[in-house]
C-alpha positions as CSV (number, residue, x, y, z in Angstrom):
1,X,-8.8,-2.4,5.5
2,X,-9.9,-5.1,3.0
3,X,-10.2,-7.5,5.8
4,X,-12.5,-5.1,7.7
5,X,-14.6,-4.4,4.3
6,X,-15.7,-7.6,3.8
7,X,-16.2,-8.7,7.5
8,X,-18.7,-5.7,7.2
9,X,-20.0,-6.7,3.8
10,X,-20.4,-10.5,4.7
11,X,-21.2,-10.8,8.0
12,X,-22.6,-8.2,11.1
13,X,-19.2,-8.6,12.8
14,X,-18.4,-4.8,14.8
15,X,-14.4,-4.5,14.5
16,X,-12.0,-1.3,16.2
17,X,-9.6,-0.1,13.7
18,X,-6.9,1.3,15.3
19,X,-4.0,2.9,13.1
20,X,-0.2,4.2,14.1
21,X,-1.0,7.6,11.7
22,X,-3.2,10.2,11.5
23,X,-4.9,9.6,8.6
24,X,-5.7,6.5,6.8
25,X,-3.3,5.0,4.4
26,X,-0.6,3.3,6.8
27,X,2.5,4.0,5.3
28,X,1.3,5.6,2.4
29,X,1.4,8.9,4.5
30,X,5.1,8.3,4.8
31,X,6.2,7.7,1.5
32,X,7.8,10.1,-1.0
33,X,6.1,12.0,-3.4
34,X,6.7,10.6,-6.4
35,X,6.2,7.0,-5.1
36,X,3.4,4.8,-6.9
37,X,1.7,1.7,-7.1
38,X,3.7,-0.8,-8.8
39,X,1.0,-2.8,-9.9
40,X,-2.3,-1.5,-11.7
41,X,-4.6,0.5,-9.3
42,X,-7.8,-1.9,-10.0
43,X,-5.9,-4.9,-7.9
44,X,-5.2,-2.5,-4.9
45,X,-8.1,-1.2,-2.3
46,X,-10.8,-2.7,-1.0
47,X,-13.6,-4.7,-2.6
48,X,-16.6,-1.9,-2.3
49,X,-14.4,1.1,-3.4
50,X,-12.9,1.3,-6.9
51,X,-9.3,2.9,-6.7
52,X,-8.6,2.9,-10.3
53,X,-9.8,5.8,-12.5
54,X,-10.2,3.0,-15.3
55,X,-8.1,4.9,-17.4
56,X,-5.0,3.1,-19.5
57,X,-2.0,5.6,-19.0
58,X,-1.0,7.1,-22.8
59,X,2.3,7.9,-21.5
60,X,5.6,6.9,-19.6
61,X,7.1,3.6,-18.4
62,X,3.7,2.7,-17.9
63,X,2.3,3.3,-21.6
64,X,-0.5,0.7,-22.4
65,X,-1.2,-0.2,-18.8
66,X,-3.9,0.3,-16.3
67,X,-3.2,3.6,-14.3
68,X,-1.0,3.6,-11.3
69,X,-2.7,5.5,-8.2
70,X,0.1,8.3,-6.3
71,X,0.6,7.8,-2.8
72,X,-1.6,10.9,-2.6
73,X,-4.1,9.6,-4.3
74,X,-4.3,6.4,-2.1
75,X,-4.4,8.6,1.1
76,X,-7.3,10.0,-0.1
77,X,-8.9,6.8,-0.9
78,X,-8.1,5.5,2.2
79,X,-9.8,8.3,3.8
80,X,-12.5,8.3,1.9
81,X,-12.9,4.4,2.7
82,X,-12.8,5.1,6.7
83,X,-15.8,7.9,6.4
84,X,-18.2,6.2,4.2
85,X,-17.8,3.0,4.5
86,X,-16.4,2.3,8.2
């Protein structure tokens, strides 16, 4: 989907996205519930659409670090992406 945002954002190129799931989110709608990003949620997404909450976590394994966006909560991005921006 990054592609696709910024062929809409820098050009007037019409694409078809066409996914194996559902919903948006590719295999994010497969993986287990507990499952995360392992990297901060700032460097994931596309480039019109913060994913991050821009909050540092104050707990866990990932104390001091920039959140780390659920698979839930990447679906729903995702999803979000596909109706307001595509």
């Amino acid at each position: 989907m990054a592609f696709a945002d910024t062929l809409f954002t820098e050009t007037d190129a019409n694409i078809i996205i066409v996914g194996r799931y559902a919903k948006p989110g590719g295999h994010w709608n497969l993986a287990y519930p507990f499952v995360t990003l392992h990297q901060p949620s700032s460097f994931f997404g596309v480039s019109s659409k913060e994913l991050s909450r821009g909050e540092i976590d104050q707990i866990g394994l990932n104390k001091g670090m920039g959140d780390l966006a659920t698979g839930d909560e990447i679906c729903a991005y995702f999803d979000d992406v596909m109706r307001q921006r595509f």
